[in-house]
VEXDREN-2710 file (C-alpha; in Angstrom, 1 decimal):
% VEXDREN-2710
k/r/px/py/pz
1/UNK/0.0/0.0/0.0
2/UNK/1.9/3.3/-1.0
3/UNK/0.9/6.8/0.7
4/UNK/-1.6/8.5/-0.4
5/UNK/-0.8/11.5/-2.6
6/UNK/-3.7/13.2/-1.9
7/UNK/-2.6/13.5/1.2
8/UNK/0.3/15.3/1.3
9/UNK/-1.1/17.4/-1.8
10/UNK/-4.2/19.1/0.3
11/UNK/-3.1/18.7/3.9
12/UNK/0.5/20.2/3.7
13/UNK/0.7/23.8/4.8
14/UNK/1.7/26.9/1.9
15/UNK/5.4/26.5/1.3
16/UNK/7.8/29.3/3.3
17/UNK/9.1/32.2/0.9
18/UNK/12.4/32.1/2.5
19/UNK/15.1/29.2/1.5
20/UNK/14.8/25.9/2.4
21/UNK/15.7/23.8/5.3
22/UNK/19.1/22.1/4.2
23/UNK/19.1/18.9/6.0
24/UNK/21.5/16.1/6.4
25/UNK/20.9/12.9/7.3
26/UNK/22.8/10.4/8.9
27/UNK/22.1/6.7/8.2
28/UNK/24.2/3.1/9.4
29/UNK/23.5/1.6/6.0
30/UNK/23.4/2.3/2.2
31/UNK/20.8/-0.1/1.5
32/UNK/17.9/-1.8/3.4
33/UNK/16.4/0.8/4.4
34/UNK/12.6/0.3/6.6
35/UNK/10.0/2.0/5.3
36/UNK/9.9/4.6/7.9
37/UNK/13.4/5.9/7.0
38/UNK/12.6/5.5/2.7
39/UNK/9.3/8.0/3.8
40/UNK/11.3/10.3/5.5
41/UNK/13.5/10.4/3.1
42/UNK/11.0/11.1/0.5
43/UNK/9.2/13.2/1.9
44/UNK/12.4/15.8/2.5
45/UNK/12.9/15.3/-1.3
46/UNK/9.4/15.4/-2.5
47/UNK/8.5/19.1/-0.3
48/UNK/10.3/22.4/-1.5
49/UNK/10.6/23.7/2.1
50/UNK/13.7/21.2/2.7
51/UNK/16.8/20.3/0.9
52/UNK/18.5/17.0/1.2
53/UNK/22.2/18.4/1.4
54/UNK/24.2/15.2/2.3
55/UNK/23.8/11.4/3.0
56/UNK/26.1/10.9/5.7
57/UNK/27.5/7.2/6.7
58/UNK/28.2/6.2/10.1
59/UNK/28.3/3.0/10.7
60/UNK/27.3/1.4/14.1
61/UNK/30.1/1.9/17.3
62/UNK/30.2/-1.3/19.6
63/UNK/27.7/-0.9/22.0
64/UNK/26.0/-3.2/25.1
65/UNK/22.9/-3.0/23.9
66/UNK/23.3/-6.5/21.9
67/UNK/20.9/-8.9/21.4
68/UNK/20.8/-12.6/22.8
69/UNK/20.0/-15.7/19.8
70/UNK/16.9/-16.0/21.5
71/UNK/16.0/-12.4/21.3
72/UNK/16.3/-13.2/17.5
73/UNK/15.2/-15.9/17.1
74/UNK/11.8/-14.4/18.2
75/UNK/12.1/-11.4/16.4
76/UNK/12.4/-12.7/13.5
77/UNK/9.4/-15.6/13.5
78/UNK/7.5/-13.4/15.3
79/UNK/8.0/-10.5/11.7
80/UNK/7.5/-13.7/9.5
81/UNK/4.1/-14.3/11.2
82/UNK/2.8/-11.2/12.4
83/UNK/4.6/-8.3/11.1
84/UNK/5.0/-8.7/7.0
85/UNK/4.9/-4.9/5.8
86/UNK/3.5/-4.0/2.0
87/UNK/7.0/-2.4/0.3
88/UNK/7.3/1.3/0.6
89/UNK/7.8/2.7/-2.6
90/UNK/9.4/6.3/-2.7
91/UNK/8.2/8.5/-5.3
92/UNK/10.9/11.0/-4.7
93/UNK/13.7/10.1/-3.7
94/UNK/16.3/7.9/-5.8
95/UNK/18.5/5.8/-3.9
96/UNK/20.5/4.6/-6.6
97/UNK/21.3/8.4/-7.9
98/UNK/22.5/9.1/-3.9
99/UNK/26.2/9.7/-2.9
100/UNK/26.8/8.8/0.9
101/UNK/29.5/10.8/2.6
102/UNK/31.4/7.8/4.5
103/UNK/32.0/10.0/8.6
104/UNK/32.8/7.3/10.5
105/UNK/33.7/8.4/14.2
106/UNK/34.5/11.7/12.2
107/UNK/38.3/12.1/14.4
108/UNK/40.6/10.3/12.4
109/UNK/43.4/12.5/10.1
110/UNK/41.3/14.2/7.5
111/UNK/37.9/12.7/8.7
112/UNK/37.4/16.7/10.7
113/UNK/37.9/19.0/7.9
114/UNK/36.0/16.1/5.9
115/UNK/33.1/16.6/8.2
116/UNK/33.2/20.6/8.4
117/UNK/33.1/20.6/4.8
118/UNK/30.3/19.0/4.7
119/UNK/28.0/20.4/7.3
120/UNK/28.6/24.1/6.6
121/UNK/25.7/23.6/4.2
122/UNK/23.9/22.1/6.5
123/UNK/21.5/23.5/9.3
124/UNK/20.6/20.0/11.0
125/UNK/21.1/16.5/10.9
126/UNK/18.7/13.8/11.4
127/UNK/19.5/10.8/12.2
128/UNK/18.1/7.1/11.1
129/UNK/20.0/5.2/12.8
130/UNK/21.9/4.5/16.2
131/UNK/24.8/6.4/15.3
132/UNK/25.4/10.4/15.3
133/UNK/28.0/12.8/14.6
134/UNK/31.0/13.6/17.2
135/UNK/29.9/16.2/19.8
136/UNK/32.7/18.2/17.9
137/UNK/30.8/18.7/15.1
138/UNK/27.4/19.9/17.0
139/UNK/28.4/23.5/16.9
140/UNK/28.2/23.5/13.4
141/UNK/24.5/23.0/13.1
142/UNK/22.4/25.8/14.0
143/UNK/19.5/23.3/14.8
144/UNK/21.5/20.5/16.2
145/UNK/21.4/16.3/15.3
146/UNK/17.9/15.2/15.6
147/UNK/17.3/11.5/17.0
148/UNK/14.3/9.5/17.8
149/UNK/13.7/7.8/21.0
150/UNK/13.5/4.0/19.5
151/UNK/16.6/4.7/17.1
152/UNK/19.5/3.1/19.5
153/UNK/17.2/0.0/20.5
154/UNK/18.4/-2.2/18.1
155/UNK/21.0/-4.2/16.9
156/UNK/21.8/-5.5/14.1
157/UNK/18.3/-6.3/12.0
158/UNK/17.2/-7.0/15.2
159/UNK/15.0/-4.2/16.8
160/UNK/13.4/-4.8/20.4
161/UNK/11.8/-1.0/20.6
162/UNK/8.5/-2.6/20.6
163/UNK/9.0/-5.1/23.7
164/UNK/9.4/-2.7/26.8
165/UNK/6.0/-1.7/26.9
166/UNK/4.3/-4.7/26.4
167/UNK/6.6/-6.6/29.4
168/UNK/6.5/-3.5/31.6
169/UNK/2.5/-3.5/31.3
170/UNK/2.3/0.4/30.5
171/UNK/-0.8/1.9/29.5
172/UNK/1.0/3.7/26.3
173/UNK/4.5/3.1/24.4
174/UNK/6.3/6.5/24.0
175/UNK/7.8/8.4/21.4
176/UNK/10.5/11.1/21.2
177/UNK/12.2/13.4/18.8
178/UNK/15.3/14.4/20.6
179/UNK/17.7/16.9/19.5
180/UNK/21.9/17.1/20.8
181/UNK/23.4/20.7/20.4
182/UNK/25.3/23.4/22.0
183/UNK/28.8/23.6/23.5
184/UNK/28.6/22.0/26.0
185/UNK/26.9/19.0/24.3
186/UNK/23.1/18.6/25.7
187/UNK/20.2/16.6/25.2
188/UNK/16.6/18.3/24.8
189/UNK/12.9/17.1/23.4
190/UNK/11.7/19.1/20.1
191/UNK/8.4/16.8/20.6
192/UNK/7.1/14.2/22.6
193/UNK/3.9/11.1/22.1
194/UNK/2.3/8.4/23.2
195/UNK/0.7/5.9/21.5
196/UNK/-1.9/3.3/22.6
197/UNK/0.2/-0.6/22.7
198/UNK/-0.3/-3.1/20.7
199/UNK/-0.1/-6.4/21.3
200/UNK/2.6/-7.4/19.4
201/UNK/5.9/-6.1/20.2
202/UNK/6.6/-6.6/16.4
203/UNK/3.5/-4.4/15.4
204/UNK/4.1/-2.1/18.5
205/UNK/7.6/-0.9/16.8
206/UNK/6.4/-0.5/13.6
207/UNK/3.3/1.7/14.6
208/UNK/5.2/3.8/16.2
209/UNK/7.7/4.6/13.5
210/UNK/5.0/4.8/11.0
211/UNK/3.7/7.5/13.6
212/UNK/7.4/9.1/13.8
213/UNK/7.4/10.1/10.1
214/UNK/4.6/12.6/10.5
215/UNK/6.2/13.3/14.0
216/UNK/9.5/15.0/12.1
217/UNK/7.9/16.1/8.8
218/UNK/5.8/18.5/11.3
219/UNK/8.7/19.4/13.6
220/UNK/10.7/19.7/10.4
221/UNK/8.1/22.3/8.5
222/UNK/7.5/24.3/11.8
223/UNK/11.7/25.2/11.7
224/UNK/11.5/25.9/7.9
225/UNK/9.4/28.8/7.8
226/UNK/9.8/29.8/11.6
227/UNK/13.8/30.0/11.5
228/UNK/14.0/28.5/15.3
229/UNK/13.6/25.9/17.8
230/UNK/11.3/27.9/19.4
231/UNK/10.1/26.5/23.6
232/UNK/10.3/22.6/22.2
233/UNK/13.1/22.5/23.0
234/UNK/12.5/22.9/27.2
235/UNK/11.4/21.2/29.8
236/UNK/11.9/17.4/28.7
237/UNK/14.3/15.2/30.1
238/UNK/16.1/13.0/27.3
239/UNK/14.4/9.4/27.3
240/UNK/15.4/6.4/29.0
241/UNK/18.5/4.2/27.4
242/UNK/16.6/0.6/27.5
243/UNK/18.5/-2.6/26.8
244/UNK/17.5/-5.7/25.5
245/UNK/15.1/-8.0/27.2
246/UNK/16.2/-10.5/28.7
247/UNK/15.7/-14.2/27.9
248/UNK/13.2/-14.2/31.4
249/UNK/11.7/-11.0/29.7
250/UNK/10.9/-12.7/26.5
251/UNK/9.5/-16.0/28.0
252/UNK/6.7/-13.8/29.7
253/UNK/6.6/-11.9/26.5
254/UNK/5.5/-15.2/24.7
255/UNK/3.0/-15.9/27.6
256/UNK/1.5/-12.5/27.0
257/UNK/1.7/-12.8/22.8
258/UNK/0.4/-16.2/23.3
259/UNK/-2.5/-15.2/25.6
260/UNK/-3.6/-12.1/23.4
261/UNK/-3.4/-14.5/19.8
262/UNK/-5.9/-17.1/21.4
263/UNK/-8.3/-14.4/23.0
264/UNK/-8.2/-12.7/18.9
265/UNK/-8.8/-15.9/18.1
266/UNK/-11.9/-16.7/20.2
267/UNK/-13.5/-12.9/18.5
268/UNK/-12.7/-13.8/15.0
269/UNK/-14.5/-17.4/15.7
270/UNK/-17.7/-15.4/17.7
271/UNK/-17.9/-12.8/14.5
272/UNK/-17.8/-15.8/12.2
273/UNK/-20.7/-17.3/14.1
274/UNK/-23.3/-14.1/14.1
275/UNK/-21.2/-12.5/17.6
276/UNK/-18.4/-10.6/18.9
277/UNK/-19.6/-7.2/18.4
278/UNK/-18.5/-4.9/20.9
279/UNK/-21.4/-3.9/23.4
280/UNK/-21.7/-0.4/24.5
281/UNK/-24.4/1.3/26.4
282/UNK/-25.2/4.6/27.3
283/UNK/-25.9/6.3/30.6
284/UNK/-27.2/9.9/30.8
285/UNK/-27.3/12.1/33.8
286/UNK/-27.8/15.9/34.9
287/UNK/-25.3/18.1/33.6
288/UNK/-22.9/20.1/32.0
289/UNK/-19.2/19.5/30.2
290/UNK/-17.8/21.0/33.2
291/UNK/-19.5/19.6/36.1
292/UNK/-21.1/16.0/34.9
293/UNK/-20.3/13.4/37.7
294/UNK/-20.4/9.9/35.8
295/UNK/-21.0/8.2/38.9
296/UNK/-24.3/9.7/39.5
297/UNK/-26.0/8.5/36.0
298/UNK/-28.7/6.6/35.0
299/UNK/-27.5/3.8/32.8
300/UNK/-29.6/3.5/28.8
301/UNK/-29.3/-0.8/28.3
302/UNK/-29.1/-1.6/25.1
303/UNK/-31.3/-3.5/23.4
304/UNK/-30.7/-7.1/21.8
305/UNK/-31.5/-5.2/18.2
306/UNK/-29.7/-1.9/18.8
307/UNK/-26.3/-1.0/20.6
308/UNK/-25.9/2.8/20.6
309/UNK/-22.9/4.6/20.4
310/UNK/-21.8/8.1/19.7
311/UNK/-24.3/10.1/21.3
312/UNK/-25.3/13.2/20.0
313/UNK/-28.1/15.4/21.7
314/UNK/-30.6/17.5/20.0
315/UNK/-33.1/19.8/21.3
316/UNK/-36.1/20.6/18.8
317/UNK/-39.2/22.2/19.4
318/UNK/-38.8/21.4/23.1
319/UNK/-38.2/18.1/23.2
320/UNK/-34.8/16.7/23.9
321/UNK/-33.7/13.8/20.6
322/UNK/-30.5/11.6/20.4
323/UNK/-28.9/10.8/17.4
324/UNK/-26.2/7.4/17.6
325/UNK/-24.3/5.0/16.3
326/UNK/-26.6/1.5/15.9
327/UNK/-26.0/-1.5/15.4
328/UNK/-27.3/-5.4/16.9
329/UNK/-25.2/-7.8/17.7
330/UNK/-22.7/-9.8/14.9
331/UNK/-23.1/-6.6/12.7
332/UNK/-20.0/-4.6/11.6
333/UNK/-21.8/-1.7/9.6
334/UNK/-23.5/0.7/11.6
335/UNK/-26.2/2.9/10.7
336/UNK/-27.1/6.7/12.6
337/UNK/-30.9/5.8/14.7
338/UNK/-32.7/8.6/16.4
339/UNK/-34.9/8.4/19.3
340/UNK/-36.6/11.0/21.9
341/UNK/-35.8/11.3/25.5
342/UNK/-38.8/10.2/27.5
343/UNK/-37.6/10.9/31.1
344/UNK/-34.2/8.8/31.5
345/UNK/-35.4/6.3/28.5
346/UNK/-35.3/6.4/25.1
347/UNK/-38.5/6.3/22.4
348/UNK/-36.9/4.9/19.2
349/UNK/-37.9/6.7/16.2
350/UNK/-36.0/5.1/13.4
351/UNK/-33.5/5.0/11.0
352/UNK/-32.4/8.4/10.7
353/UNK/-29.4/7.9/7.7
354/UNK/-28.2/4.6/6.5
355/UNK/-25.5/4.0/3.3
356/UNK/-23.7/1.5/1.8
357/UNK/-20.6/2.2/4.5
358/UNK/-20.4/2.1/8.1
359/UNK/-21.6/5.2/9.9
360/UNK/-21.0/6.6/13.1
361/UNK/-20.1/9.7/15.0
362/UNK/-23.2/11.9/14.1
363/UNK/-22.9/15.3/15.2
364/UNK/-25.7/17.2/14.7
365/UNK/-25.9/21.2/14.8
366/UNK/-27.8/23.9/13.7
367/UNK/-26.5/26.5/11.7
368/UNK/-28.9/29.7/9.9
369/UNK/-32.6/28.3/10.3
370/UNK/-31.1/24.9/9.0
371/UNK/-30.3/21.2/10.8
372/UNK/-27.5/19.3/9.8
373/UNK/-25.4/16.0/10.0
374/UNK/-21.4/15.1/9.9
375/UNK/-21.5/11.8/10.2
376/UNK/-18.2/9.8/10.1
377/UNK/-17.9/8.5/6.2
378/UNK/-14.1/7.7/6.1
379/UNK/-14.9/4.4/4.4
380/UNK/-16.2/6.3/1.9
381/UNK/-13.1/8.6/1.8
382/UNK/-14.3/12.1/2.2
383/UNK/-16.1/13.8/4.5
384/UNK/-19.7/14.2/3.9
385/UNK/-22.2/17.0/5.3
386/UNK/-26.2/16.0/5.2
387/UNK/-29.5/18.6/5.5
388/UNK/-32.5/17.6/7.2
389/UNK/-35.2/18.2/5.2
390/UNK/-37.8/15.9/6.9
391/UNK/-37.2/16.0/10.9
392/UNK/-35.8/13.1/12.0
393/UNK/-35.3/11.0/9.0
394/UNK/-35.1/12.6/5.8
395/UNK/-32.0/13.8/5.1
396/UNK/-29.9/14.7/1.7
397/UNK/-26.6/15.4/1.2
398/UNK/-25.0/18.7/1.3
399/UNK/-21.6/19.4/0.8
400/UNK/-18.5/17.1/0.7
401/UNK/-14.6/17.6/1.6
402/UNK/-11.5/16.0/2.1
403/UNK/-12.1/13.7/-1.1
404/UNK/-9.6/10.8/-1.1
405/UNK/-8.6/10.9/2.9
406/UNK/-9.2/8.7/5.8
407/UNK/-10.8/11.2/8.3
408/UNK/-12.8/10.1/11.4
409/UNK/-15.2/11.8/14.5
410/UNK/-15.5/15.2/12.5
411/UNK/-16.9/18.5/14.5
412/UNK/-17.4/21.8/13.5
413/UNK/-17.1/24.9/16.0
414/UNK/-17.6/28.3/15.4
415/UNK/-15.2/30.3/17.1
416/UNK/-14.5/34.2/17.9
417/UNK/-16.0/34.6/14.5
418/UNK/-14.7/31.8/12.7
419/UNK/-15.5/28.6/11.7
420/UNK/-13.4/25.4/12.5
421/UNK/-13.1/21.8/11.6
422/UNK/-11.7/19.5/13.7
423/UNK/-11.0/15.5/12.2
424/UNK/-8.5/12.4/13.0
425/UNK/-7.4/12.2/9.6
426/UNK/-5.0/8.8/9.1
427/UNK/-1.4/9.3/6.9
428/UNK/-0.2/5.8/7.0
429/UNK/1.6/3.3/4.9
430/UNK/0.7/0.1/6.7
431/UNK/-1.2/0.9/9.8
432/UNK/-4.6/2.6/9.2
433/UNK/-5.5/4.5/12.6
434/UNK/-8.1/7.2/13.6
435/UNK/-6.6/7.9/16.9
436/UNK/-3.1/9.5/16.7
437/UNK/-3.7/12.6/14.8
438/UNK/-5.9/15.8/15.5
439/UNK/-5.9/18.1/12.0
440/UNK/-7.8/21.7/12.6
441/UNK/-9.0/23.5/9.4
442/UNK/-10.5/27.0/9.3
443/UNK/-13.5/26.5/7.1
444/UNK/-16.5/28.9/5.8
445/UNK/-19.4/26.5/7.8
446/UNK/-21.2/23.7/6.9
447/UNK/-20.4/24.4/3.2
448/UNK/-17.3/23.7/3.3
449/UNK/-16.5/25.4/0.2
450/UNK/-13.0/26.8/1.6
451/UNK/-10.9/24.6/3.7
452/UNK/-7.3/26.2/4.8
453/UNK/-5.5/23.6/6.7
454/UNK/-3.2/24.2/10.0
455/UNK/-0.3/25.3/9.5
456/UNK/1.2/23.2/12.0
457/UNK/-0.8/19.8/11.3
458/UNK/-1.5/17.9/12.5
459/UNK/-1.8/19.9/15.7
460/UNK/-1.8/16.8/18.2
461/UNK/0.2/13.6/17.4
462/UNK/-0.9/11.6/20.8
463/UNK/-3.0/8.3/20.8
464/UNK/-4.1/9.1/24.3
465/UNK/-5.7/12.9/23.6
466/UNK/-5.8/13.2/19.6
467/UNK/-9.1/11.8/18.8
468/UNK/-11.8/13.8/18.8
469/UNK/-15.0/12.3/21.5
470/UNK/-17.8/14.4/21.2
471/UNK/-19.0/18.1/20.3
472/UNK/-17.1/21.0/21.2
473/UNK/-18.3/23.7/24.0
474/UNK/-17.9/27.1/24.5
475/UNK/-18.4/28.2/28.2
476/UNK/-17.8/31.3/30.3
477/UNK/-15.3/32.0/27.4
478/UNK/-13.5/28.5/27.7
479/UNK/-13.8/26.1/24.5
480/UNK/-13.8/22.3/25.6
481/UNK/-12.5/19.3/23.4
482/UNK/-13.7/16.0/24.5
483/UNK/-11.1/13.4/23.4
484/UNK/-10.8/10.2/24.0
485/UNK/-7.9/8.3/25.9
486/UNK/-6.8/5.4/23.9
487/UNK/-4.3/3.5/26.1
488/UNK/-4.2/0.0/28.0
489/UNK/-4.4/-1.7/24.8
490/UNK/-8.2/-0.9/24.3
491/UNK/-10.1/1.5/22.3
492/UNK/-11.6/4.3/23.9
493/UNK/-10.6/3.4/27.3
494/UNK/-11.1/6.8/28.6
495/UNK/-12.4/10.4/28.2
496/UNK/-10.4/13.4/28.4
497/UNK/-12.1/16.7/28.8
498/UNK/-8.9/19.5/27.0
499/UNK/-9.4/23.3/27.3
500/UNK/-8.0/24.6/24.4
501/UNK/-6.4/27.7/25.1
502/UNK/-4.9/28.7/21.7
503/UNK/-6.3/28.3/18.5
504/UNK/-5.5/30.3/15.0
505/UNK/-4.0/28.9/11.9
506/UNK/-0.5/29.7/13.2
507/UNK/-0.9/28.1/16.7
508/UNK/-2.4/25.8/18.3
509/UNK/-2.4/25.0/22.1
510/UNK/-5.1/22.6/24.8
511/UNK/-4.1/21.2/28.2
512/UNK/-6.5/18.5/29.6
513/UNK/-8.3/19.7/32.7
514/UNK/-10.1/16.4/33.1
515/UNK/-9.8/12.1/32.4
516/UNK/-12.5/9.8/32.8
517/UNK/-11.6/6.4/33.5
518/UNK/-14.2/3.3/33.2
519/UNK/-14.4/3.2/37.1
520/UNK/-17.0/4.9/37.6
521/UNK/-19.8/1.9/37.0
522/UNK/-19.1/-2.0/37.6
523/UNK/-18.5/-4.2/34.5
524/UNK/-17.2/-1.3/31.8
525/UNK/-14.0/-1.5/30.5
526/UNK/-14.2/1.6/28.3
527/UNK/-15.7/4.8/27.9
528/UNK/-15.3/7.4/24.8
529/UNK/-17.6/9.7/24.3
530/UNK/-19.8/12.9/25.3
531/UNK/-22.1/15.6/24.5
532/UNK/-24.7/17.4/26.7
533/UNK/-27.7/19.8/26.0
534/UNK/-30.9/20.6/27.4
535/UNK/-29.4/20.4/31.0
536/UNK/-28.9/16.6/30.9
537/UNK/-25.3/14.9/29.4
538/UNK/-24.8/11.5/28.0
539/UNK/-21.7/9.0/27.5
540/UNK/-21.0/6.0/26.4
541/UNK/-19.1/3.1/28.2
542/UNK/-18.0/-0.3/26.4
543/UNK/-19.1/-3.4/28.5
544/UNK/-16.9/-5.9/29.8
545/UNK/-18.0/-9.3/28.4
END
């Protein structure tokens, strides 16, 4: 599966007027290179904000981190089985018409005024692999030698950044881009994530690279048309050097792979026999995005014909209506269902929009006299906007955007005089995922006839805040993203409530003021989603089966 060129074509922000970025990158090999590394790679060459200036060799020092045979011997049946990537294809960059620069440790007679040479062109180095330039050579890059966290946890072909997390048990596997500079040498984070573990220390690796690309390209375009570092650069301390497992660490590891492949196995048989759909249920409650206490509402069961999902409420002619994700039992394509509030319960109404493709997420808003619809359509592959013309279940379609991308849970807000659209749009090669990237558009309204992306998207890289959970708020001059918290290894685990205290298409800036765990009833094991109106608030919560 290639990228898609669409995206980079309408998401990418207007090109700086000043001269590119000259970047250098440094690289253990001159073939072989992972997919992450070829994208980066083409992605410098394929963007006229950056300049590839030299392809620098250095090849791997000797180092403890080494791996033990049965380290790989695991790595590699466990990539046979469950890690096979499609090919990355670059579309820019031509590996055969590339001359590497061969640095070594960049000290021996000639090697120093080789490397000065050489990086008086340049304004950073990035580098792909273990190995970096000699602190010596730092003080001749006004932006340093950028590094990402996972890059020194490997040896060899064999690469263990993917197994601390999954034997350590953490809720989220971290990412960093780390930058060395100054003179004194020191260590500093341009940008930090985390991303929600997988199951597979194999898969868990290669997410999170895939995640890394869009990462740098971002930090990379914010320092060719702002000239600096800018506060990035403070407050992190450098990540963690992790060694190998050990052969103990791997046997639990196997126990823990081995466990996690039989319970996937067990759903795949349960969908194959009419079951397995994820059950969710909603519970409703007085309140407001700033003051709801979970604990304290009344729980919605779902019915054996209808899960719900994705509440959205909707006040009309003064009676309260909620629009959701339905589904029964053994089904994988949802449909948006509509039913009145009747006290605490719920009077089904119907079908409210059904299509060929799943749909879900159906945020509902009024805008000039008129009702409309976002549902999310990213199997479809744009973003579709739909016009009640028949309350509740006539609808028609209204405007379109985002033609040929993967976007997901879709809002609009309208904003100190502006509208804005927020989506989880996907840029992937291999792993397809909703829930790492928050991209903000200014946007004329529901029309969507002019879309100006972000300059800095996508604005949140983060599995455990990106994704968007629910309808934006404005209150006592405080706008309120719900997002949900995708950690643990489970989808929508949790809800975070984020204040967003910047927004403009230069900057963007939310802090989370809130995180909702699935504690607060017995027998959930998720919750991920909000919206409130009419003085009452619903959520949903995912059932522990």
């Amino acid at each position: 599966m290639a990228d898609n060129p669409a995206m980079h074509l309408n998401i990418s922000p207007p090109l700086s007027a000043s001269k590119p970025l000259r970047i250098g990158v440094a690289t253990d090999r001159t073939g072989g290179f992972e997919n992450w590394q070829l994208r980066v790679l083409d992605r410098i060459v394929g963007d006229g904000r950056f300049r590839l200036e030299a392809l620098m060799l250095c090849p791997p020092h000797a180092t403890e981190r080494k791996a033990s045979s049965l380290l790989g011997l695991a790595s590699r049946l466990e990539r046979a089985t469950l890690g096979r990537l499609p090919a990355f294809v670059p579309q820019h960059f031509d590996l055969d018409a590339q001359r590497f620069e061969f640095i070594g440790d960049g000290t021996g007679r000639g090697s120093v005024g080789r490397l000065t040479a050489i990086l008086k062109d340049v304004d950073l180095v990035l580098c792909l692999g273990a190995q970096g330039l000699p602190d010596e050579a730092l003080r001749l890059l006004p932006f340093g030698e950028w590094h990402l966290s996972f890059s020194a946890l490997s040896s060899g072909d064999i690469d263990w950044s993917g197994y601390s997390s999954i034997i350590g048990k953490q809720a989220s596997t971290g990412l960093r881009l780390l930058v060395r500079r100054g003179n004194p040498v020191e260590t500093l984070s341009i940008a930090s994530s985390a991303f929600n573990t997988k199951f597979s220390a194999v898969r868990n690796g290669d997410f999170v690279k895939e995640r890394a690309v869009t990462l740098v390209m971002r930090e990379l375009g914010r320092i060719a048309d702002t000239g600096n570092l800018g506060d990035a650069v403070a407050g992190d301390e450098p990540a963690p050097s992790e060694t190998a497992p050990s052969d103990m660490d791997l046997l639990r590891y196997g126990y823990s792979l081995s466990s996690a492949l039989l319970g996937r196995a067990g759903k795949a048989l349960m969908s194959k026999m009419g079951g397995g759909s994820a059950v969710w249920t909603l519970y409703t409650g007085r309140g407001t995005i700033d003051d709801f206490d979970p604990s304290q509402a009344v729980e919605i069961v779902p019915e054996d014909d209808e899960i719900r999902a994705d509440p959205f409420i909707l006040e009309h002619e003064g009676k309260c209506y909620l629009f959701y994700e339905a589904y029964a039992q053994g089904q994988h394509k949802a449909h948006i269902a509509v039913s009145r509030f009747v006290g605490d319960k719920l009077e089904r109404l119907g079908v409210a929009l059904e299509c060929d493709h799943h749909l879900s997420y159906p945020f509902v808003f009024r805008h000039d006299g008129d009702l409309f619809m976002m549902p999310e359509t990213n199997q479809a592959r744009r973003l579709e906007v739909w016009r009640c013309v028949e309350f509740p279940l006539k609808w028609e379609l209204y405007s379109t955007a985002l033609v040929g991308l993967s976007s997901a849970d879709s809002s609009l807000t309208f904003y100190q005089g502006k509208w804005w659209l927020f989506t989880n749009l996907s840029d992937f090669h291999a792993y397809e995922d909703h829930c790492s990237e928050l991209h903000v558009f200014e946007v004329d309204g529901p029309k969507l006839s002019r879309v100006v992306p972000h300059k800095r998207n996508p604005v949140v890289i983060d599995s455990t805040i990106a994704r968007n959970a629910g309808r934006m708020f404005e209150r006592n001059g405080r706008l309120y993203r719900p997002s949900q918290r995708n950690e643990h290894g489970i989808y929508g685990y949790g809800l975070n409530i984020m204040e967003i205290e910047q927004l403009d298409l230069d900057t963007y800036r939310e802090r989370c003021i809130r995180t909702i765990t699935p504690d607060f009833k017995p027998g959930l094991m998720g919750c991920h989603h909000f919206d409130a109106g009419g003085g009452r608030y619903v959520i949903d919560a995912r059932l522990t089966l």
